[in-house]
Each structure stands twice: as structure tokens, then as C-alpha cells.
C-alpha positions in Angstrom: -12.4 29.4 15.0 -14.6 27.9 12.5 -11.6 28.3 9.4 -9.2 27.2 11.9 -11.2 23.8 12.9 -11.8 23.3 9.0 -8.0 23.4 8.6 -7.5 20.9 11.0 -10.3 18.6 10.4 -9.1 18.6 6.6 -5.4 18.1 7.6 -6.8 15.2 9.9 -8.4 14.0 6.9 -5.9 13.9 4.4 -3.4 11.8 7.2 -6.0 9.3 7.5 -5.8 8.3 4.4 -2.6 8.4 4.1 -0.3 5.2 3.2 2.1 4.2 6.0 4.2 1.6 4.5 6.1 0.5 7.0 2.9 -0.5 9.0 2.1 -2.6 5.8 3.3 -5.9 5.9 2.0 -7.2 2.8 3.1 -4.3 0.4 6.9 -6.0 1.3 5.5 -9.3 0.6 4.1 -8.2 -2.8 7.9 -6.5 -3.9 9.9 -9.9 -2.7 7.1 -11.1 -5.3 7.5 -8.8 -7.8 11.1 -9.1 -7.4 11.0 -12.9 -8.2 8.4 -12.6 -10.9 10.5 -10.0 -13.0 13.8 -11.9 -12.6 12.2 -15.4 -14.0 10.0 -12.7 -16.7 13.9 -11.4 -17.4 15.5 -14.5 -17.5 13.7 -16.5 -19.9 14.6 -13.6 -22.5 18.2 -13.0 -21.8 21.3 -14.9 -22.1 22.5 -14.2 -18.6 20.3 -14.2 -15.4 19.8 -10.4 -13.5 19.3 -10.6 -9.6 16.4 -9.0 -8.7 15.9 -7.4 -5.3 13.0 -5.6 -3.8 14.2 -3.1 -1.0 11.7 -1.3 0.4 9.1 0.8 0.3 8.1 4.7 0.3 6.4 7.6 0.0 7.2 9.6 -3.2 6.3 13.1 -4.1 6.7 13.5 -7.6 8.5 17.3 -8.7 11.0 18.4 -11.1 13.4 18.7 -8.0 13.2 15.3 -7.0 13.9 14.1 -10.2 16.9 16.1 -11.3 18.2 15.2 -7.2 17.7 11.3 -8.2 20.2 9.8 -11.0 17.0 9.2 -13.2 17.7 8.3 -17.0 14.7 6.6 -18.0 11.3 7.7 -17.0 8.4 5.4 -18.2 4.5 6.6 -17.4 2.0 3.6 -17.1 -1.7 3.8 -17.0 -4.6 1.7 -16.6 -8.2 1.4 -17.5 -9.0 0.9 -13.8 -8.0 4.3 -12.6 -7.0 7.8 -14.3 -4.0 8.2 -12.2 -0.5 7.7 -13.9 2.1 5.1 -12.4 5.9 5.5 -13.3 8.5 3.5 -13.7 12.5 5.3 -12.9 15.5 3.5 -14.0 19.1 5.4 -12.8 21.9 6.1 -14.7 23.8 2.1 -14.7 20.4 0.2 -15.4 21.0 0.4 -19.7 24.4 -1.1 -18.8 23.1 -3.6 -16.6 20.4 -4.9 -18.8 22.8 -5.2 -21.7 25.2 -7.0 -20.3 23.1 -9.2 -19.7 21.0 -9.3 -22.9 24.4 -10.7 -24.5 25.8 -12.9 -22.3 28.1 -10.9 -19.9 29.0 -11.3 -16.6 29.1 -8.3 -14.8 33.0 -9.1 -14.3 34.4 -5.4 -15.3 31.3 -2.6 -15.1 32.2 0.9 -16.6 33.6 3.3 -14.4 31.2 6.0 -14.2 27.6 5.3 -16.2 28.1 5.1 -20.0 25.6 7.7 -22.2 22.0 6.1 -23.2 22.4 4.5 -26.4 20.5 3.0 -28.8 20.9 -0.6 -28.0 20.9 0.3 -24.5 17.5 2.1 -24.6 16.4 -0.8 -26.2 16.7 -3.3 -24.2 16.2 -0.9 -21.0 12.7 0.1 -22.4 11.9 -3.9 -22.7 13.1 -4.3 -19.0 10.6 -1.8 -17.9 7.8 -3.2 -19.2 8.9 -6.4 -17.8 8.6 -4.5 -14.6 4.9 -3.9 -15.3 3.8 -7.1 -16.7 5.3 -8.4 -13.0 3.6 -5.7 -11.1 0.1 -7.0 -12.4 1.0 -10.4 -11.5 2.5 -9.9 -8.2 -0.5 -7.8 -6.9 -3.2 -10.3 -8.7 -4.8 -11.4 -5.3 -4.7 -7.9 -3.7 -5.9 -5.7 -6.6 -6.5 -5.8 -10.2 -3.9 -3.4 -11.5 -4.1 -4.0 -15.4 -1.2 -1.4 -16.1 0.2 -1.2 -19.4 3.1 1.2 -21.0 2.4 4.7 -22.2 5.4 7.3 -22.6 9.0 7.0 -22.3 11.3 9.7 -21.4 15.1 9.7 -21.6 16.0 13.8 -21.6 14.0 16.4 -19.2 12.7 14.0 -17.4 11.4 16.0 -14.4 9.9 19.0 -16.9 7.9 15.9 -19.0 6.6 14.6 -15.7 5.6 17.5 -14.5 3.7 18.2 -17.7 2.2 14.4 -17.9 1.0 13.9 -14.5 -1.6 15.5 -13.1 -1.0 18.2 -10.3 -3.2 16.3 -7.8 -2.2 13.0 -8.3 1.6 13.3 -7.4 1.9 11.5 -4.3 3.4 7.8 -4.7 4.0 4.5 -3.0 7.2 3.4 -4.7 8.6 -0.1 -4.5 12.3 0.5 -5.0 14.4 -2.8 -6.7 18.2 -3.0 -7.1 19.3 -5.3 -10.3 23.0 -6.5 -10.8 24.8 -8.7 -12.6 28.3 -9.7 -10.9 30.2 -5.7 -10.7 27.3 -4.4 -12.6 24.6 -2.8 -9.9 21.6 -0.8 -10.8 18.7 0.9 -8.9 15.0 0.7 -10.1 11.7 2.1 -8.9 7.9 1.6 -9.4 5.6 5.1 -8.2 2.2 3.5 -7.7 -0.4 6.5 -7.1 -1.0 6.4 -3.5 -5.3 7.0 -4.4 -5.0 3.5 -6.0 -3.6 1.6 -2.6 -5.5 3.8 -0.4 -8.8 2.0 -0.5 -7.1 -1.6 -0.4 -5.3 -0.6 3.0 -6.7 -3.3 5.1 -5.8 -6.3 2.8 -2.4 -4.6 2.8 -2.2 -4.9 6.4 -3.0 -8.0 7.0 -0.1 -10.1 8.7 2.1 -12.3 6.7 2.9 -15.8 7.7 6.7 -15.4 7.8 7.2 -18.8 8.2 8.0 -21.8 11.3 8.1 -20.2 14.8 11.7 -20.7 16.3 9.9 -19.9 19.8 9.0 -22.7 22.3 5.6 -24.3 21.7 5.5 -25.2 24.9 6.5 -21.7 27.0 3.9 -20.0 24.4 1.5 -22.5 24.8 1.7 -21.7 28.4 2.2 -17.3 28.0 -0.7 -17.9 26.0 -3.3 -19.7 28.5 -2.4 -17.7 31.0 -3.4 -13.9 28.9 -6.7 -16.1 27.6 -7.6 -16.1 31.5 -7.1 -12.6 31.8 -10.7 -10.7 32.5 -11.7 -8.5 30.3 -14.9 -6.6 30.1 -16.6 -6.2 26.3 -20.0 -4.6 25.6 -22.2 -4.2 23.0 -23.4 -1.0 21.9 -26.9 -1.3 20.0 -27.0 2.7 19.2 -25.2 6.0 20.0 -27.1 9.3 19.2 -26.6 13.3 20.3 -28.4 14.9 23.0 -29.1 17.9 24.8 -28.3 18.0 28.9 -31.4 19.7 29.0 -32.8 16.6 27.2 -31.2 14.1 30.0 -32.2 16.2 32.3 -36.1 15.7 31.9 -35.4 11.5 31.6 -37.2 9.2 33.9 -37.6 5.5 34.8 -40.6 4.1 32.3 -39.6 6.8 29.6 -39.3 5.7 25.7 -36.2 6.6 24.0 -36.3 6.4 20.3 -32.9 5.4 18.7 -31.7 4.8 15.1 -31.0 1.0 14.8 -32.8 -0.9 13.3 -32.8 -5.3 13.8 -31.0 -5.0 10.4 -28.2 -3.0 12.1 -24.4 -3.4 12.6 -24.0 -3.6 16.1 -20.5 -2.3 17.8 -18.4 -4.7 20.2 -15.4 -2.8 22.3 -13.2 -4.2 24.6 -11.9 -2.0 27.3 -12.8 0.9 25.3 -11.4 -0.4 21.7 -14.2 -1.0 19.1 -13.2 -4.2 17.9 -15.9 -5.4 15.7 -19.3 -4.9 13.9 -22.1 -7.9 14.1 -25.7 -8.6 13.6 -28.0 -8.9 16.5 -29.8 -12.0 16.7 -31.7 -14.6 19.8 -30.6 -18.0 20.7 -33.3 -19.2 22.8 -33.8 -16.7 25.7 -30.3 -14.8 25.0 -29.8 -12.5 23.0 -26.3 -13.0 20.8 -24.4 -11.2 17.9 -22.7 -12.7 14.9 -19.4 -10.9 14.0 -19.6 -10.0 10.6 -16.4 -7.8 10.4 -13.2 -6.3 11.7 -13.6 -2.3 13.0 -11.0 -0.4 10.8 -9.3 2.7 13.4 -8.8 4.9 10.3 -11.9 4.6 8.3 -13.9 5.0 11.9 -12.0 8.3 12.5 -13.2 9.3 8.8 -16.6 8.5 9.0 -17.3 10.4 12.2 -15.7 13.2 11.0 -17.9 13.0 8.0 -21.2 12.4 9.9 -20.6 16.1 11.8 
């Protein structure tokens, strides 16, 4: 019972910390960024302008399979003083072509059939794209996280077998930001695999909500939906200290008894509502009352972790 509780409480673990992107609303504010940044980087060197897209986000597990499945003809590795993972950047089969046409001038008007073989000029200016790519990443995520990535290796043949050789066996698992770049006819796909490690510990600036813009709703129905839920009752407590006992323990309590608990006046105090811990705050007196200042939000996932750690 004990290996199989193990099991479960590392499982439990590891999908904690996992990245949900889709419950991330700024990592899709941060690609439209880096979509915009990289088409203005691109533009100012070529003779034709390249439409930048972001299109979503993902998980990625990086193996020799998924590779050789994906229409991958440029691999580039990217690394950073600020962590020892590796980051990659994947270009497909059409982005060479893209890039070139418009590096000289072209329109997109007639695009080639079927991809065209990686050539030298196309692998040149390719190679240049993808670092674009990076030099964008760092300034779209500036406010979030420091990324300082720079280039490292590119790859262009056995693409899956290099990557399996370069990055390291436990630090395969991705958030990739996937980009489509065209020029009129001429479409190509592009994605960024940032380790998921690096992300993890930014997850709550990530989920912060995004001010999409004006409200197209009624002011004056919300105004009115909303005073009405502010007078709902709803009962919230403060909870000074939570310890283990015995029932043996309880059993022997009585009225004018001394129990001893952990906290301290310096320590972070819990508020729930209805049973949801919503914040941590300092307890302090006003006067006669007793009061709290909220000093931040309660985090669900890194809760779940640290009781699991502190058993």
C-alpha cells in the first residue's frame, strides 16, 4: 500500500506542476506579441513584409518519432545562462522558401508545388529568421520573465537523432508557441519549444487575466447583475493555525485548557470563503478589533504541493 500511495502521490505531483495552456491567458497574449515583434524585427531587413501569426499553444514531448511525424527541416537549439534546459526552434519543409521570397522582393504570387530541397541561400536566410524568432521571444516575454536565449546548434539532416542526442532525457517536455508565416501563396509553419521547467514557476503571472479590450455588455444590466451578487451572504473565516491531533488527544480537552499552536504574530494567516482558501494576510488590531491585511492571493496548485510535501 505504501509503493502504491508513493505512486500516486508522485503522479499527483508531477500534474501539479504541469502547464495547462489553455487555462493561460497570458501565454496567448505573449505569442500575438511575439508574433508582432518578429514580423516588424523581419521586416526592417527584408524587401517584402512576412505575415506573422501566432496560433496557439501546446504541450510538446520532444522524441525522434515526433520529429520525423512533423515536416521538420530546420531544427535550431537555444540556450540561456538563466537555466540549463535547451529551447528549440522547428521550421517545416516551405519556411526556406517563404523567407526567400521575401528576402528578394517576391510576392508569394506563384509558390512551388511541393517544398523545394534546403539550399544554400535558403538556409541562409532561414537560419537568420530563426534567430529573429529568438531575439523576439526575449522581448515579448520581458515583463513576465527574463529569458536571455541566444542561438546554439542548427540542424538540417537527422533532426530527430541530433535532438535526441543534444537535449537532455529529462528535460523533453515543452510549451511550444506555434506561428504560421506567409507571403501571398507562400505559407509556412513555425514553432518555439520552451522547456516546460522554465514556465512552471512563473504560472501565476501567466494566469493572470488579460484586458481584452471595451465591454460590448450593458453597463447598466451589469451594473445591476453585479449589486445584486455583492448582496449575496457569504460566510468567510479566518484560520489563525491548523495542527494534527490524536482523538485520544481531543478526547481529554476541557473548557479553561491551553492549547499550544504553531503561529506566531508574524504569521500568514488563511481567509476561506465557503470553504475556498482565498487569501494569506497578517494579523494585526485596530482599536478593540482584531483585523488582517491581505498580503496575497492562495495559489490551488502550489497549496496542493505544499501539503503534500509537509506529510
Amino acid at each position: 500500500m505504501d509503493t502504491i500511495t508513493e505512486r500516486n502521490i508522485g503522479e499527483r505531483l508531477r500534474s501539479a506542476a504541469r502547464i495547462e495552456p489553455e487555462r493561460l491567458p497570458r501565454l496567448k497574449l505573449v505569442g500575438m506579441q511575439w508574433a508582432e515583434a518578429v514580423a516588424a524585427k523581419l521586416s526592417a531587413t527584408h524587401a517584402s513584409p512576412l505575415a506573422i501569426e501566432f496560433v496557439a499553444s501546446s504541450h510538446f514531448e520532444l522524441s525522434a518519432g515526433a520529429i520525423a511525424s512533423s515536416d521538420t527541416q530546420l531544427a535550431l537549439t537555444v540556450r540561456s545562462p538563466k537555466w540549463r534546459e535547451t529551447a528549440l526552434v522547428m521550421a517545416d519543409g516551405r519556411f526556406a522558401d517563404t523567407v526567400t521570397e521575401a528576402a528578394f522582393g517576391g510576392d508569394g504570387r506563384n509558390p512551388p508545388a511541393t517544398p523545394k530541397p534546403l539550399s544554400q541561400v535558403g538556409r541562409f536566410f532561414a537560419d537568420a529568421a530563426l534567430r529573429a524568432f529568438i531575439d523576439a521571444g526575449n522581448t515579448a516575454f520581458t515583463e513576465l520573465l527574463p529569458l536571455a536565449m541566444s542561438p546554439d546548434r542548427l540542424a538540417t539532416d537527422e533532426i530527430g537523432e541530433k535532438l535526441e542526442e543534444w537535449v537532455a532525457p529529462d528535460a523533453r517536455s515543452f510549451i511550444e508557441f506555434r506561428f504560421r508565416v506567409s507571403i501571398g501563396g507562400c505559407e509556412a509553419a513555425l514553432r518555439v519549444a520552451l522547456p516546460e521547467v522554465v514556465l512552471a514557476p512563473h504560472r501565476r503571472k501567466l494566469a493572470a487575466p488579460v484586458d481584452d479590450g471595451p465591454s460590448i455588455v450593458d453597463e447598466s444590466w451589469a451594473r445591476d447583475l453585479e449589486a445584486g451578487f455583492q448582496k449575496t451572504d457569504m460566510h468567510v473565516r479566518a484560520i489563525l493555525g491548523e495542527q494534527q491531533t490524536t482523538l485520544g488527544a481531543i478526547s481529554t480537552f476541557q473548557v479553561g485548557q491551553t492549547i499550544a499552536l504553531d503561529a506566531t504574530m508574524q504569521s500568514l494567516i488563511l481567509l476561506e470563503c465557503e470553504g475556498q482558501r482565498l487569501f494569506r494576510g497578517h494579523m494585526g488590531r485596530s482599536r478593540d478589533a482584531y483585523v488582517i491585511k491581505v498580503e496575497e492571493p492562495v495559489d490551488p496548485t502550489e497549496e496542493f504541493i505544499d501539503d503534500i510535501l509537509a506529510h
